[in-house]
N, CA, C and O atoms as CSV, one atom per row, in Angstrom:
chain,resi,resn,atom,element,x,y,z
A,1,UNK,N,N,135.021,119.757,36.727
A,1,UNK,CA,C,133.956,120.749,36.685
A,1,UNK,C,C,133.256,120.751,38.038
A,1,UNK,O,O,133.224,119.718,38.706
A,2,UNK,N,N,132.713,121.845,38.447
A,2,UNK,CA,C,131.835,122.039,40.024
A,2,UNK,C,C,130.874,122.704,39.545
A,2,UNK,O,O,130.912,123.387,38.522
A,3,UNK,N,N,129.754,122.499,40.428
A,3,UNK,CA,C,128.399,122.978,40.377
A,3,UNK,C,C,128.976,124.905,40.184
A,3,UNK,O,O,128.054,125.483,39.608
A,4,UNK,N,N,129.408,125.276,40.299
A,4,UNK,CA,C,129.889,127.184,39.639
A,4,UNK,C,C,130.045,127.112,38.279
A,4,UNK,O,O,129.447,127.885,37.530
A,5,UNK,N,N,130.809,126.240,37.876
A,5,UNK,CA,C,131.149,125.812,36.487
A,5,UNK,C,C,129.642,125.643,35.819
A,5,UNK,O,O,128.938,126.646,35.706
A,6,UNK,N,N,129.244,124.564,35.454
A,6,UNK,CA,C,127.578,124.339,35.178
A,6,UNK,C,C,126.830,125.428,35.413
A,6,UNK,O,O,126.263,125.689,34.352
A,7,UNK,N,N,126.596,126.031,36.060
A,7,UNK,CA,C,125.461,127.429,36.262
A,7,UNK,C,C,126.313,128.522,35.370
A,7,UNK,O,O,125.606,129.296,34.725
A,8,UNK,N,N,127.511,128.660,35.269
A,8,UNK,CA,C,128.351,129.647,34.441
A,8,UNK,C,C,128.030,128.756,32.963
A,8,UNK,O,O,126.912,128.844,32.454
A,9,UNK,N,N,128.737,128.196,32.552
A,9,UNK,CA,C,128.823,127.500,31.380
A,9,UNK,C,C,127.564,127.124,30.791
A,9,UNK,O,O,127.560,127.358,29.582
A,10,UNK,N,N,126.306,126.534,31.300
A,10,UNK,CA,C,125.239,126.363,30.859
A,10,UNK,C,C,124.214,126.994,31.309
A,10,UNK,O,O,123.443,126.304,31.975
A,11,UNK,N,N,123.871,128.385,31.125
A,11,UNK,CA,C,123.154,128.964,31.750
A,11,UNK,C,C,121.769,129.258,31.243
A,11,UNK,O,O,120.994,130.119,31.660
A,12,UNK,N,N,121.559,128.217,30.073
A,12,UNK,CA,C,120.315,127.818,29.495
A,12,UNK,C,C,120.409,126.604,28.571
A,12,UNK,O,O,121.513,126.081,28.420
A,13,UNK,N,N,119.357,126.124,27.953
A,13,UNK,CA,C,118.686,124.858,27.255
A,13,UNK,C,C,119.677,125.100,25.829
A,13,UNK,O,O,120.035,124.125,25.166
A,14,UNK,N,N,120.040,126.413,25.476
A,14,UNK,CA,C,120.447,126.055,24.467
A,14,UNK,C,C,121.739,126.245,24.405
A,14,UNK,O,O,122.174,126.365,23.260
A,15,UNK,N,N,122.710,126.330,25.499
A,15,UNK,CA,C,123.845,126.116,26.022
A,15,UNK,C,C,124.206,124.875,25.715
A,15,UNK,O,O,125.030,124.491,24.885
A,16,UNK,N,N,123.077,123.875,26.933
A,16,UNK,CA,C,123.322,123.012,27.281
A,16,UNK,C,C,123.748,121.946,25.785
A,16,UNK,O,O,124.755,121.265,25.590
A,17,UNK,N,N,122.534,122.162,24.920
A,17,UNK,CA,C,122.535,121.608,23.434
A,17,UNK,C,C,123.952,121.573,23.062
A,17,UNK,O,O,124.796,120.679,23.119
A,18,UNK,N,N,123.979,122.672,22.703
A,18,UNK,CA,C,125.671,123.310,21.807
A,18,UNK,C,C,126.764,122.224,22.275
A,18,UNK,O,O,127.750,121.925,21.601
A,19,UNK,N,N,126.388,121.595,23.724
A,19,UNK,CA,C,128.016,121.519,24.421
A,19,UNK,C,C,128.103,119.504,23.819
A,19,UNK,O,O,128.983,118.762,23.381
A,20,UNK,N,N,126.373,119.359,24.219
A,20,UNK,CA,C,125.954,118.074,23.361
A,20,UNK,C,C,126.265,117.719,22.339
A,20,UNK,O,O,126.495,116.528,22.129
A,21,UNK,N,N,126.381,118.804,21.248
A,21,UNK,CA,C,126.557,118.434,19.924
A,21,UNK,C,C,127.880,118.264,20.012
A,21,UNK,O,O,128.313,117.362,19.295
A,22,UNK,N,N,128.806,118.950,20.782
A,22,UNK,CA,C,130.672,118.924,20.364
A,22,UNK,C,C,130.203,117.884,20.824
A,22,UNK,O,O,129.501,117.264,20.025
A,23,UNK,N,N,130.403,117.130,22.531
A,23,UNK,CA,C,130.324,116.109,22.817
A,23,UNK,C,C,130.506,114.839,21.788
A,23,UNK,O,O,131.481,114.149,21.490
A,24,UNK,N,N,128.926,114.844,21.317
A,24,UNK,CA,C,128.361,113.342,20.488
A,24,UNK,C,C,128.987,113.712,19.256
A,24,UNK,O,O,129.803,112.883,18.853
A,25,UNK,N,N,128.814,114.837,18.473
A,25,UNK,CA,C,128.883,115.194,16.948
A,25,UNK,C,C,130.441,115.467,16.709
A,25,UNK,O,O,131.073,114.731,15.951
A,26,UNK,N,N,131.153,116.724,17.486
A,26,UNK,CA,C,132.125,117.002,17.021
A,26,UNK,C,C,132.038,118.452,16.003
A,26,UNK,O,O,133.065,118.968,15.564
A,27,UNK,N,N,130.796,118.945,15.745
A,27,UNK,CA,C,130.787,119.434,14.987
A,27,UNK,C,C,129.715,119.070,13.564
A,27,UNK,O,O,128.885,119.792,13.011
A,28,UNK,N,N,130.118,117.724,13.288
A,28,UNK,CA,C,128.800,117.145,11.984
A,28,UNK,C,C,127.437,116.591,12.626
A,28,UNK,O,O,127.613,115.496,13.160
A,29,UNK,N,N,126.547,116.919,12.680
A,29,UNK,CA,C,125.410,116.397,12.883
A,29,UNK,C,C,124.904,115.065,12.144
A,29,UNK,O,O,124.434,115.025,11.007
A,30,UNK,N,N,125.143,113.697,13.249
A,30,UNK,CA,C,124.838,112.469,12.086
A,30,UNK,C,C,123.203,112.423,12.553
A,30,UNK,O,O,122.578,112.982,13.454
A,31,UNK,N,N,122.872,111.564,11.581
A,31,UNK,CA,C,121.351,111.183,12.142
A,31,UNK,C,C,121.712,109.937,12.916
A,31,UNK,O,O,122.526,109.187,12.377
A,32,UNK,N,N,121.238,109.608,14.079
A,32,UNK,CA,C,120.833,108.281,14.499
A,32,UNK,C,C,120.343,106.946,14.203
A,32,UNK,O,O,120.396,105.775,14.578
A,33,UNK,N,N,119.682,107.971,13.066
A,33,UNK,CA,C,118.929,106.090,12.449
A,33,UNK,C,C,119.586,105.677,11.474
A,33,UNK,O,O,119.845,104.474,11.437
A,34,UNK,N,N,120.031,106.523,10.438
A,34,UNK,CA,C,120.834,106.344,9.097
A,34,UNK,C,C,121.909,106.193,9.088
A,34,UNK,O,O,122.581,105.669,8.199
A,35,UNK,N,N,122.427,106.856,10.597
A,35,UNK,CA,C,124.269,107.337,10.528
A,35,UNK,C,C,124.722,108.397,9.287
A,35,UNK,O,O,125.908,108.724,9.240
A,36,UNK,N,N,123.651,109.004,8.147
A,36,UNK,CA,C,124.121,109.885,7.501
A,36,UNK,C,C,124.166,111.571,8.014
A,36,UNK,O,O,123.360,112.263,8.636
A,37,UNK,N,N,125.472,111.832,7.447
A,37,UNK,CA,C,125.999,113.510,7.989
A,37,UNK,C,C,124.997,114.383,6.712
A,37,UNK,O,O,125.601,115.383,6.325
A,38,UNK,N,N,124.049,114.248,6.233
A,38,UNK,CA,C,123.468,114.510,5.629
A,38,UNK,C,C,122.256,115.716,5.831
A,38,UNK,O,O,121.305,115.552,5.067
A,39,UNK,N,N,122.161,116.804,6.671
A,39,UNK,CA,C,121.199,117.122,7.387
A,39,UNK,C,C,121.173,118.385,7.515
A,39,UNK,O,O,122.218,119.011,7.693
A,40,UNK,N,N,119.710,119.117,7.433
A,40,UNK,CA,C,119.375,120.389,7.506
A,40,UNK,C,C,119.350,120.908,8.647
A,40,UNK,O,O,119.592,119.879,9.278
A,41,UNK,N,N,119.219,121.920,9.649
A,41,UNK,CA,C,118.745,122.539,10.729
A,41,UNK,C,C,117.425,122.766,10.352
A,41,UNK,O,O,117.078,123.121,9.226
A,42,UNK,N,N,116.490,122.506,11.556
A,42,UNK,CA,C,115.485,123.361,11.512
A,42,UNK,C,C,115.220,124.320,11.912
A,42,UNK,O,O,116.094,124.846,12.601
A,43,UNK,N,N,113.867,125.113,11.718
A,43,UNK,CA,C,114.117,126.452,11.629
A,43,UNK,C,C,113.372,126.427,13.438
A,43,UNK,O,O,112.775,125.434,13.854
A,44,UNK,N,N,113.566,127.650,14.255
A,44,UNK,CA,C,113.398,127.707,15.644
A,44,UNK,C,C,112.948,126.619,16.529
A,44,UNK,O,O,111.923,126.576,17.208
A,45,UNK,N,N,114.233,125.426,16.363
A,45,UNK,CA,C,114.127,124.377,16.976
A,45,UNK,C,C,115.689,124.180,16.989
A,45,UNK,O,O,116.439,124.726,16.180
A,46,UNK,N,N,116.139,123.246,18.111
A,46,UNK,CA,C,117.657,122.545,18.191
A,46,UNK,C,C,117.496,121.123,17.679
A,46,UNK,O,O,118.141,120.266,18.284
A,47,UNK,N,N,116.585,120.660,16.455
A,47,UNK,CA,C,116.367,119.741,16.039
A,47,UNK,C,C,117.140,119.708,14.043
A,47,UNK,O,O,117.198,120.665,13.271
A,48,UNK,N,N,117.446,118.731,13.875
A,48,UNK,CA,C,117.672,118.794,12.528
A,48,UNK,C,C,116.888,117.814,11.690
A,48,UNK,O,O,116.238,116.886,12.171
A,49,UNK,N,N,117.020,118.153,10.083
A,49,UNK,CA,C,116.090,117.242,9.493
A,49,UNK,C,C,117.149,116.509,8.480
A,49,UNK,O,O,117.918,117.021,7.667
A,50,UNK,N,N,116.908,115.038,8.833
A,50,UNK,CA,C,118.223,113.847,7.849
A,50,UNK,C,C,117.293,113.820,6.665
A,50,UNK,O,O,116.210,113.236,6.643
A,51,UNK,N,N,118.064,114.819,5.252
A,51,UNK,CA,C,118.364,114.513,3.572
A,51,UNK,C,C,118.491,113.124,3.474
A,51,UNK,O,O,118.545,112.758,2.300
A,52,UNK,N,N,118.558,112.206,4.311
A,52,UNK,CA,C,118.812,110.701,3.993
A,52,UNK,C,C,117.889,109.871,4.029
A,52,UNK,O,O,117.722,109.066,3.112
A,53,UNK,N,N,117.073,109.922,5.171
A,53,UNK,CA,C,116.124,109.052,5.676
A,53,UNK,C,C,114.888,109.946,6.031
A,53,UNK,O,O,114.162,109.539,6.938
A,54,UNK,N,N,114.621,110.957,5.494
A,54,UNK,CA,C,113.817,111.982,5.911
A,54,UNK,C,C,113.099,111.906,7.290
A,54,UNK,O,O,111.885,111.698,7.303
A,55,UNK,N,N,113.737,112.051,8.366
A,55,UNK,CA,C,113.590,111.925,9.722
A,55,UNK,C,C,114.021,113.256,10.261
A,55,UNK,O,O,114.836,114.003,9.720
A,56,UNK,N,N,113.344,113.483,11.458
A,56,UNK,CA,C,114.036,114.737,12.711
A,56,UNK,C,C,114.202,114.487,13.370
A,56,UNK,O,O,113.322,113.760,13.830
A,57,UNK,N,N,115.290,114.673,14.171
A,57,UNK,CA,C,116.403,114.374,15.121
A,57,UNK,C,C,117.317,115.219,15.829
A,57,UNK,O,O,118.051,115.934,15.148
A,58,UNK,N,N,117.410,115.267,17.225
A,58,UNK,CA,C,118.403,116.159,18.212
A,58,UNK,C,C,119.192,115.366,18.338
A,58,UNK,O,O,119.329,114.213,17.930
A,59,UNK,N,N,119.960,116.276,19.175
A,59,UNK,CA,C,121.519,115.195,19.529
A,59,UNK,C,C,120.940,114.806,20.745
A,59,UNK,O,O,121.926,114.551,21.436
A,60,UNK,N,N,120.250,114.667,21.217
A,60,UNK,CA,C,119.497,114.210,22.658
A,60,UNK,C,C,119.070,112.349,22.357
A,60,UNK,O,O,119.182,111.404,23.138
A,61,UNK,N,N,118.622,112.376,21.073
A,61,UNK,CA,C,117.917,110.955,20.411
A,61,UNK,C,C,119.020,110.053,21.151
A,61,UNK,O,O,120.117,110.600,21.267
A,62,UNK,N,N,118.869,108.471,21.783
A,62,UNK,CA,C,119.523,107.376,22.461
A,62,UNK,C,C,120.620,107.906,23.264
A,62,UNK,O,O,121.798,107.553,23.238
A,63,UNK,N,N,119.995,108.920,24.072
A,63,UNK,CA,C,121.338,109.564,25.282
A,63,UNK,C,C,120.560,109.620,26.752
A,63,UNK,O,O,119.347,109.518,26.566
A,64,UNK,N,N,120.713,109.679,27.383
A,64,UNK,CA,C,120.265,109.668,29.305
A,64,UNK,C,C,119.359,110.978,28.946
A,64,UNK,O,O,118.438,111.190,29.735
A,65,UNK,N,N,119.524,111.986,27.726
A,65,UNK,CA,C,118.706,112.921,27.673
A,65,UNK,C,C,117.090,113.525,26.792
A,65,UNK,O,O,116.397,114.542,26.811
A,66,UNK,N,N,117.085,112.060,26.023
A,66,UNK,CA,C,116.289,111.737,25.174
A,66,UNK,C,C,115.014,111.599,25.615
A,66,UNK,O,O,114.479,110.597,26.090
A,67,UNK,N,N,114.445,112.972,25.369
A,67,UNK,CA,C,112.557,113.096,25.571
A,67,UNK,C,C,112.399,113.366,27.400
A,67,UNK,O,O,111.515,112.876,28.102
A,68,UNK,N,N,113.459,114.223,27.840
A,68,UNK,CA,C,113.377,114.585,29.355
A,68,UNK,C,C,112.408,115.647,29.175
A,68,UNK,O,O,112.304,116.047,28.015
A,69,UNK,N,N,111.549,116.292,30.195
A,69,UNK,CA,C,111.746,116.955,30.625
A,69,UNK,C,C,111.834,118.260,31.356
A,69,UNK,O,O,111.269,119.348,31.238
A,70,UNK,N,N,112.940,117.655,32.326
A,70,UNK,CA,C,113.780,118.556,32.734
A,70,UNK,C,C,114.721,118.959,32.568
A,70,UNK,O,O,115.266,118.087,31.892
A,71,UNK,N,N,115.648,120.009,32.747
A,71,UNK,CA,C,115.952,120.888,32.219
A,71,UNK,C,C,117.560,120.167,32.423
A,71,UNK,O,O,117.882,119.536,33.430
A,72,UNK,N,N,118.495,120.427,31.191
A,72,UNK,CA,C,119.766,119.951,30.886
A,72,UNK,C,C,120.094,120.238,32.032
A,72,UNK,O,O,120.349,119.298,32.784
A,73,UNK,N,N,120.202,121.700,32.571
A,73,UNK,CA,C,121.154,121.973,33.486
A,73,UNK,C,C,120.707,120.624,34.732
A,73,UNK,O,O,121.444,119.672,34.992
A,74,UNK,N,N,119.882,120.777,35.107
A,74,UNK,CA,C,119.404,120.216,36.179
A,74,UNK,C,C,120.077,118.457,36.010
A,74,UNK,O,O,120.512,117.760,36.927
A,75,UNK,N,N,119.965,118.088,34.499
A,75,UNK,CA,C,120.878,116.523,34.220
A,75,UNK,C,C,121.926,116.947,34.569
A,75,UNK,O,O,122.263,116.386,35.612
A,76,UNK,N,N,122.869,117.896,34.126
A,76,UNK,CA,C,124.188,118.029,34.072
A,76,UNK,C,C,125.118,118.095,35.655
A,76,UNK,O,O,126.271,117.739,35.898
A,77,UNK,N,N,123.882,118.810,36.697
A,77,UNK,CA,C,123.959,119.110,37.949
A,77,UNK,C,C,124.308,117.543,38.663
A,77,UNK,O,O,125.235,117.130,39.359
A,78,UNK,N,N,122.959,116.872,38.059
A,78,UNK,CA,C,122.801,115.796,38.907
A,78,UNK,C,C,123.966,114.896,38.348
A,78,UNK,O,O,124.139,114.156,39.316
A,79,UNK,N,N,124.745,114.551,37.529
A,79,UNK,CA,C,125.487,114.325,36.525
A,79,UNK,C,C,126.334,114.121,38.134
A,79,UNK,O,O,126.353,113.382,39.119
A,80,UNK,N,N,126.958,115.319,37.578
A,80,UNK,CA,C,128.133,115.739,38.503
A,80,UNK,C,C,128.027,115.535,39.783
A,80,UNK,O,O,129.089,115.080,40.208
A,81,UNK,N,N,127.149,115.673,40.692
A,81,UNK,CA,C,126.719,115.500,41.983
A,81,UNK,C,C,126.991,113.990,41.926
A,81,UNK,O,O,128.131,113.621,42.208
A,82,UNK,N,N,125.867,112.885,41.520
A,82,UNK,CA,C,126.446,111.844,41.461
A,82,UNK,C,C,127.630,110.925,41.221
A,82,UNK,O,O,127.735,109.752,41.580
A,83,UNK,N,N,128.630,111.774,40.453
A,83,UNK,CA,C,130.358,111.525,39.643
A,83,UNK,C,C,131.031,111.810,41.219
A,83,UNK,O,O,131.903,110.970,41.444
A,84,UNK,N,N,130.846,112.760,42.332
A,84,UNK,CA,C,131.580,113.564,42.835
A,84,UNK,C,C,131.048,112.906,44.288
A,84,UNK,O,O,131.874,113.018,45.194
A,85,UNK,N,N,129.835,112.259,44.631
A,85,UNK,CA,C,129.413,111.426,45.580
A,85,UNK,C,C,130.795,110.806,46.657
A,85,UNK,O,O,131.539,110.060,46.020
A,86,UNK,N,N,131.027,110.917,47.474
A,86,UNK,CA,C,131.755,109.731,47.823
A,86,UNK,C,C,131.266,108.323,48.299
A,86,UNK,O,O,131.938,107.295,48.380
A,87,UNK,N,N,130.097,108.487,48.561
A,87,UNK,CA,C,128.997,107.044,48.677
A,87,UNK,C,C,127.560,107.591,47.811
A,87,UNK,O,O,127.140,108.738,47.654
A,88,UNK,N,N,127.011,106.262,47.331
A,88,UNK,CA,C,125.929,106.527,46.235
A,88,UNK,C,C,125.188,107.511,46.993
A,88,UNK,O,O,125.224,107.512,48.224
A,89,UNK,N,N,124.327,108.585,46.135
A,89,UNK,CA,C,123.652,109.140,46.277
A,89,UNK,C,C,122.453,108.655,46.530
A,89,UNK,O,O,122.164,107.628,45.915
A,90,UNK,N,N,121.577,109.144,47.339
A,90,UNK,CA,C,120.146,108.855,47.566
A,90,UNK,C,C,119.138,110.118,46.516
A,90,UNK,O,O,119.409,111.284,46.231
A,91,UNK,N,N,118.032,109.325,46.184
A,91,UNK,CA,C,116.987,110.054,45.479
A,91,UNK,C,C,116.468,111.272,46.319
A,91,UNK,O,O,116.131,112.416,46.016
A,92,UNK,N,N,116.530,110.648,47.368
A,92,UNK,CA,C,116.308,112.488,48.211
A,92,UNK,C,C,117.159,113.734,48.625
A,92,UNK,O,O,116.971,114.855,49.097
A,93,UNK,N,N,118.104,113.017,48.235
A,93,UNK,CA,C,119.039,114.251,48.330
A,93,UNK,C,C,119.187,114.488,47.237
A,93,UNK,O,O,119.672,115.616,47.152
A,94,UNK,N,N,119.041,114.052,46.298
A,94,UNK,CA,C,119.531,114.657,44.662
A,94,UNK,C,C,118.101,115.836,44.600
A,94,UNK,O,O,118.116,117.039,44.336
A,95,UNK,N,N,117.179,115.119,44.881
A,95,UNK,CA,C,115.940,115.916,44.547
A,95,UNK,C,C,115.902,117.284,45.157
A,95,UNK,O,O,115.582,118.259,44.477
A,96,UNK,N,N,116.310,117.406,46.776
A,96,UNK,CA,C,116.476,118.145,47.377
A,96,UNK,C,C,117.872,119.017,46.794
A,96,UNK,O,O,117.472,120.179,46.737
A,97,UNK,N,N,118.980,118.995,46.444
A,97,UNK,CA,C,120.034,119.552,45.252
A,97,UNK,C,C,119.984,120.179,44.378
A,97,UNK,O,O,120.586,121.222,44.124
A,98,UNK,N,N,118.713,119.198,43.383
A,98,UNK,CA,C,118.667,119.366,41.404
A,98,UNK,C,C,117.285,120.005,42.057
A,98,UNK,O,O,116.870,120.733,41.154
A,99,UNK,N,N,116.718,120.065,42.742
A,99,UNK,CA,C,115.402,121.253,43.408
A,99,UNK,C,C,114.454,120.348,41.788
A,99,UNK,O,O,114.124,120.985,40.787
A,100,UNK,N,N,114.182,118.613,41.997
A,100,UNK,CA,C,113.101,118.248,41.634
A,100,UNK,C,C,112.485,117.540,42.378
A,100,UNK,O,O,113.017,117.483,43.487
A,101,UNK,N,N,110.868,116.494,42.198
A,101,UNK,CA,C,110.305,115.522,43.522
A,101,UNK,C,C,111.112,114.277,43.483
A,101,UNK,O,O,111.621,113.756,42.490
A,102,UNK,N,N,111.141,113.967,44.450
A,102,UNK,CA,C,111.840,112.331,44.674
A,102,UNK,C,C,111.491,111.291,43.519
A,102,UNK,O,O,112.410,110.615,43.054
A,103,UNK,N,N,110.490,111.176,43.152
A,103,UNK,CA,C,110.440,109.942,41.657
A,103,UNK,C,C,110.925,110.815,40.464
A,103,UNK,O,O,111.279,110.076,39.546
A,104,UNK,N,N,111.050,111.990,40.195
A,104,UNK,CA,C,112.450,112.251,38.918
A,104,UNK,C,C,113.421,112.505,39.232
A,104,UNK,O,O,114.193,112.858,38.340
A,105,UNK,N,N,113.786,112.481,40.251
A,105,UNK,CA,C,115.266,112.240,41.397
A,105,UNK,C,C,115.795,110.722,41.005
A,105,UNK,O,O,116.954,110.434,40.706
A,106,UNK,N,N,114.858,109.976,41.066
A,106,UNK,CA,C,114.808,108.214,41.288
A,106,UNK,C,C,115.224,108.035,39.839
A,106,UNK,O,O,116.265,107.522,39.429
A,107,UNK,N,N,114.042,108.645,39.015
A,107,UNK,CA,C,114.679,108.305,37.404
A,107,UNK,C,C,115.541,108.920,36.845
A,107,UNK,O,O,115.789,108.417,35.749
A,108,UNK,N,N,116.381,110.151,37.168
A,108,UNK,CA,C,117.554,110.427,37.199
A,108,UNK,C,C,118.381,109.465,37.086
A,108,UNK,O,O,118.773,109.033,36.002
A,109,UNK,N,N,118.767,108.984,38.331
A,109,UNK,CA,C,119.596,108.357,39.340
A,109,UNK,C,C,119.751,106.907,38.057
A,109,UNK,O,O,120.664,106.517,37.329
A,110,UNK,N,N,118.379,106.482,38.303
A,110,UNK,CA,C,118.531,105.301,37.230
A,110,UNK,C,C,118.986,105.048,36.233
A,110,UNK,O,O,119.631,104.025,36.005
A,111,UNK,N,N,118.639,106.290,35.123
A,111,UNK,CA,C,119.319,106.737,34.069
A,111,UNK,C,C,120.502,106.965,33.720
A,111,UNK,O,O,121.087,106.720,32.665
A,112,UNK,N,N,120.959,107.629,35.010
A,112,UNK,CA,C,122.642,108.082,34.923
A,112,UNK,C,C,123.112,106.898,34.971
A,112,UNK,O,O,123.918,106.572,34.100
A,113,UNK,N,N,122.669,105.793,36.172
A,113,UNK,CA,C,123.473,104.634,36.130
A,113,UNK,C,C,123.349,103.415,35.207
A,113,UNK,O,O,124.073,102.440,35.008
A,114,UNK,N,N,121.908,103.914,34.606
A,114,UNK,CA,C,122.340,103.037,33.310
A,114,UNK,C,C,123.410,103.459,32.281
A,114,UNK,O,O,124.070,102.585,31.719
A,115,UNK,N,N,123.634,104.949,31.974
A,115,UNK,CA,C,124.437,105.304,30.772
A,115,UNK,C,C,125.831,105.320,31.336
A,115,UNK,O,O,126.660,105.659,30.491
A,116,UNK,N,N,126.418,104.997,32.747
A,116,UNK,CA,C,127.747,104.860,32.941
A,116,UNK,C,C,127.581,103.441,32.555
A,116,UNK,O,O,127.977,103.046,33.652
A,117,UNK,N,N,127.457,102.894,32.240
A,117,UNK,CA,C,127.366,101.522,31.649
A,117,UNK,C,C,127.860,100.849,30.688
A,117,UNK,O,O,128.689,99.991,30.386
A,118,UNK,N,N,126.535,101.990,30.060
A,118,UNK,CA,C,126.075,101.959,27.966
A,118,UNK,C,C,126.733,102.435,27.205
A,118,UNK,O,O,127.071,101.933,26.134
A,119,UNK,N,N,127.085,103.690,27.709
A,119,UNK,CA,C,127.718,104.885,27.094
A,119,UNK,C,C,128.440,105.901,28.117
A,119,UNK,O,O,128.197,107.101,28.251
A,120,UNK,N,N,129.309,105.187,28.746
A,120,UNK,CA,C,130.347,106.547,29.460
A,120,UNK,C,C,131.288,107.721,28.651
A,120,UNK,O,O,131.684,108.798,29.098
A,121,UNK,N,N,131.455,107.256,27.596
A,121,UNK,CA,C,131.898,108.477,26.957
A,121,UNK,C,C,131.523,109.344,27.299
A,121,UNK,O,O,132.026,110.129,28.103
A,122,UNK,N,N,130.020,109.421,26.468
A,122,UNK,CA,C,129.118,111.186,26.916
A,122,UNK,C,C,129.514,111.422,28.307
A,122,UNK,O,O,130.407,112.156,28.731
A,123,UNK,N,N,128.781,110.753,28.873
A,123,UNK,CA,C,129.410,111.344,30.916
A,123,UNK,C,C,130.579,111.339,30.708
A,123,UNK,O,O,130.236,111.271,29.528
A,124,UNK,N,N,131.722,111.343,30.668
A,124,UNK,CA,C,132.986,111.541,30.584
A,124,UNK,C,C,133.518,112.886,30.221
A,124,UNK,O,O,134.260,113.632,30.860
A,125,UNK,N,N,132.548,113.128,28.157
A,125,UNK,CA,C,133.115,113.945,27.904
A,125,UNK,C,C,132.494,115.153,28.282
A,125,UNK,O,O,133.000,116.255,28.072
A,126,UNK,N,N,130.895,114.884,29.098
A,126,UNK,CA,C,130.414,116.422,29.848
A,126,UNK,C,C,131.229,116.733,31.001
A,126,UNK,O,O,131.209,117.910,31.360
A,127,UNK,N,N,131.721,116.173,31.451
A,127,UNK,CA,C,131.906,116.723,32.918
A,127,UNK,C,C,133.396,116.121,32.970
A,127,UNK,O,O,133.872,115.674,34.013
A,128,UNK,N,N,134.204,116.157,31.544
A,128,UNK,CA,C,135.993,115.486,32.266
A,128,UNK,C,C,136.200,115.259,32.967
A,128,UNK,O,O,137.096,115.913,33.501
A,129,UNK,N,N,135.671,114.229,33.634
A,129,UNK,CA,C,136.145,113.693,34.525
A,129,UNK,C,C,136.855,112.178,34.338
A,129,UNK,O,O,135.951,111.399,34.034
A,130,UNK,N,N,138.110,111.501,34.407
A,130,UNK,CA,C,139.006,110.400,33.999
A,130,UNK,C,C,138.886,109.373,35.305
A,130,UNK,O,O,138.398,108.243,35.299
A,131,UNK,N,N,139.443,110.056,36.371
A,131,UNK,CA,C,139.876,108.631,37.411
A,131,UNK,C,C,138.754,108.628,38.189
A,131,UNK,O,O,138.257,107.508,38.069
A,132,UNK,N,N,138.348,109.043,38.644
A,132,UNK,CA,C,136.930,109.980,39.625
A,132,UNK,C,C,135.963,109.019,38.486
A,132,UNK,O,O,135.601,107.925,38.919
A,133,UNK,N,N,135.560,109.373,37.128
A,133,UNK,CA,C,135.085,108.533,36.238
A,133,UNK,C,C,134.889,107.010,36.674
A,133,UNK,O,O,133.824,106.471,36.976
A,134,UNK,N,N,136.014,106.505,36.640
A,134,UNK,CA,C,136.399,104.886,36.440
A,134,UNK,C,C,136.022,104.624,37.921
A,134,UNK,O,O,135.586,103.485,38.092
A,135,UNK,N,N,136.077,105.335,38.947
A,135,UNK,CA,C,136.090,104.784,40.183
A,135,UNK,C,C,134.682,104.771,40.109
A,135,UNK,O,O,134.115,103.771,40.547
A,136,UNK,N,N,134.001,105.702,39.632
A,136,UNK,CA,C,132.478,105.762,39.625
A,136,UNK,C,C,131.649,104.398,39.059
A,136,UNK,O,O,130.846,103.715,39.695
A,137,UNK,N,N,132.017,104.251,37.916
A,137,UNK,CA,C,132.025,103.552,36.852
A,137,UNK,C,C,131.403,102.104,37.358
A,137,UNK,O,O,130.353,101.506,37.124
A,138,UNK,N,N,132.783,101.790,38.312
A,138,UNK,CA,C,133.065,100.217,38.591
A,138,UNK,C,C,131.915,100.471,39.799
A,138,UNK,O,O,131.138,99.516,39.820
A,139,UNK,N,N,131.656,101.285,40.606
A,139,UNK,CA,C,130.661,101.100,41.318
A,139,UNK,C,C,129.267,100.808,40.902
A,139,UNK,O,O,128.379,100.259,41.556
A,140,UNK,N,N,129.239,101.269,39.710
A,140,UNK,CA,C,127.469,101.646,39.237
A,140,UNK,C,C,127.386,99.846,39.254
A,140,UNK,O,O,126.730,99.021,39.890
A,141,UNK,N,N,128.554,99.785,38.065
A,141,UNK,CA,C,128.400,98.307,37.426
A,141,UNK,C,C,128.018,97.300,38.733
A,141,UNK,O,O,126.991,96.627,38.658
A,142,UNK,N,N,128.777,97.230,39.791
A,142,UNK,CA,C,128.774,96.237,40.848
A,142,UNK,C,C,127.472,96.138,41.533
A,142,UNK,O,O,127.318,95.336,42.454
């Protein structure tokens, strides 16, 4: 995927959601806390409500995207920018890029490299990326 791709493909918040849910869900919406597929939509929100544990919950809940914010696209940008780096990125150039200030540049940066970590799947399965991935990967970790 390239920064044309992302501005085509997610060209708003509730793009960005939709692509989240295949991602994490697949299609069933689990809850997070319960793990039950049990769950209503709510009404003019991308949030659902768990029949199980009576809780509300996005597919955003324990992801690099949980309670941002800024705007998906702008994660998804920086996402990729950082995957596609050939030496680590600096907080000022991302900021200057993803057009935010240098300390949510910084917590970006942090974030992303905590969830190539925690959870590379998700980064994986937003932006397919496989070998480019792993090469990334082993850097964050080191």
């Amino acid at each position: 995927m390239n920064i044309a791709e992302i501005y085509r493909k997610f060209p708003d918040q509730t793009d960005c959601l939709a692509y989240l849910e295949k991602i994490k869900w697949n299609g069933t919406p689990t809850c997070p806390y319960c793990k039950s597929t049990s769950s209503s939509p709510m009404k003019k929100e991308y949030r659902y409500h768990c029949n199980s544990c009576n809780t509300s919950f996005s597919v955003t809940v324990g992801t690099v995207f949980h309670k941002t914010k800024v705007d998906y696209q702008k994660w998804f940008l920086a996402i990729l920018l950082m995957l596609n780096a050939k030496k680590r990125i600096s907080a000022r150039q991302l900021a200057s890029d993803v057009q935010v200030n240098k300390n949510t540049a910084c917590h970006m940066l942090m974030h992303i490299r905590k969830t190539m970590s925690e959870d590379p799947e998700l980064l994986k399965g937003l932006l397919g990326a496989d070998d480019l991935f792993r090469t990334i990967l082993q850097r964050a970790v080191e």
